[in-house]
C-alpha positions, 0 to 999 in steps of 0.5 A: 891681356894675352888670355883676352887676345887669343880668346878674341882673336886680338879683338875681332871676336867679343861676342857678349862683351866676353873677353875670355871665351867663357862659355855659358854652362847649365849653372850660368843664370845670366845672359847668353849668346850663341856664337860659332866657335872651334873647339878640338875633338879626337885632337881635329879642329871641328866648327861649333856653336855654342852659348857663351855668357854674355856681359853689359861690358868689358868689365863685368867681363874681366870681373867674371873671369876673376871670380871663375879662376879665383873661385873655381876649385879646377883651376885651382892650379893656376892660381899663386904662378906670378910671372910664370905664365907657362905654369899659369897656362898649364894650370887652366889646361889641367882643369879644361880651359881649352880643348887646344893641347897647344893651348900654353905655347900659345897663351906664351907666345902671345904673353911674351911678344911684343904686342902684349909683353911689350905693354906689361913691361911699360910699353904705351901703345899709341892711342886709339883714334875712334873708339868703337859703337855700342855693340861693335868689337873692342880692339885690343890691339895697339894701333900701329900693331902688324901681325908678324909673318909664321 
């Protein structure tokens, strides 16, 4: 859950149905999108775009992510972490997930606050009133959740 939330901006970015940012490399034969991203170059946050796969669904997207993690030998370091998020992170790091050296105390935050941590623990967020058009973005966050102020 919180890999999804940092990777679409809790929801305001699915582009493609693609909840993990998973970009569309040349050994991808499925669909593709172009969207704007960031990326980190020379430790500068710089404005791209780029192709990233595209899905008919969410869950085709969850089972994507799945299988790259699960099969993919550079992130093999994150696989067996259980609870422990900060090594899961540092796993995808180490084989090139993100560009953001901040990449782990983020995925932590996110992972152990209350929106998403609240949820694993058994915290039921209140139901969504509208659910979104085809093609519109999936919110991801709970209804009465509020950005906490830096």
């Amino acid at each position: 859950l919180a890999q999804a939330a940092i990777e679409t901006g809790w929801g305001r970015s699915v582009v493609g149905n693609n909840l993990f940012g998973i970009k569309a490399g040349t050994s991808w034969a499925g669909a593709k999108v172009d969207a704007a991203t960031h990326e980190y170059e020379n430790g500068r946050l710089v404005s791209i775009t780029d192709a990233f796969r595209a899905y008919p669904n969410a869950e085709a997207s969850v089972d994507d992510f799945v299988s790259l993690v699960r099969n993919n030998p550079r992130y093999r370091a994150a696989l067996g972490k259980g609870e422990d998020v900060v090594a899961y992170a540092q796993g995808l790091l180490a084989g090139g997930w993100a560009t953001d050296i901040n990449y782990v105390n983020k995925l932590h935050a996110v992972a152990t606050g209350p929106a998403v941590g609240g949820a694993v623990a058994g915290h039921k967020p209140a139901p969504q009133n509208a659910v979104p058009a085809a093609g519109q973005p999936v919110s991801l966050l709970p209804a009465d959740f509020t950005v906490p102020s830096s």
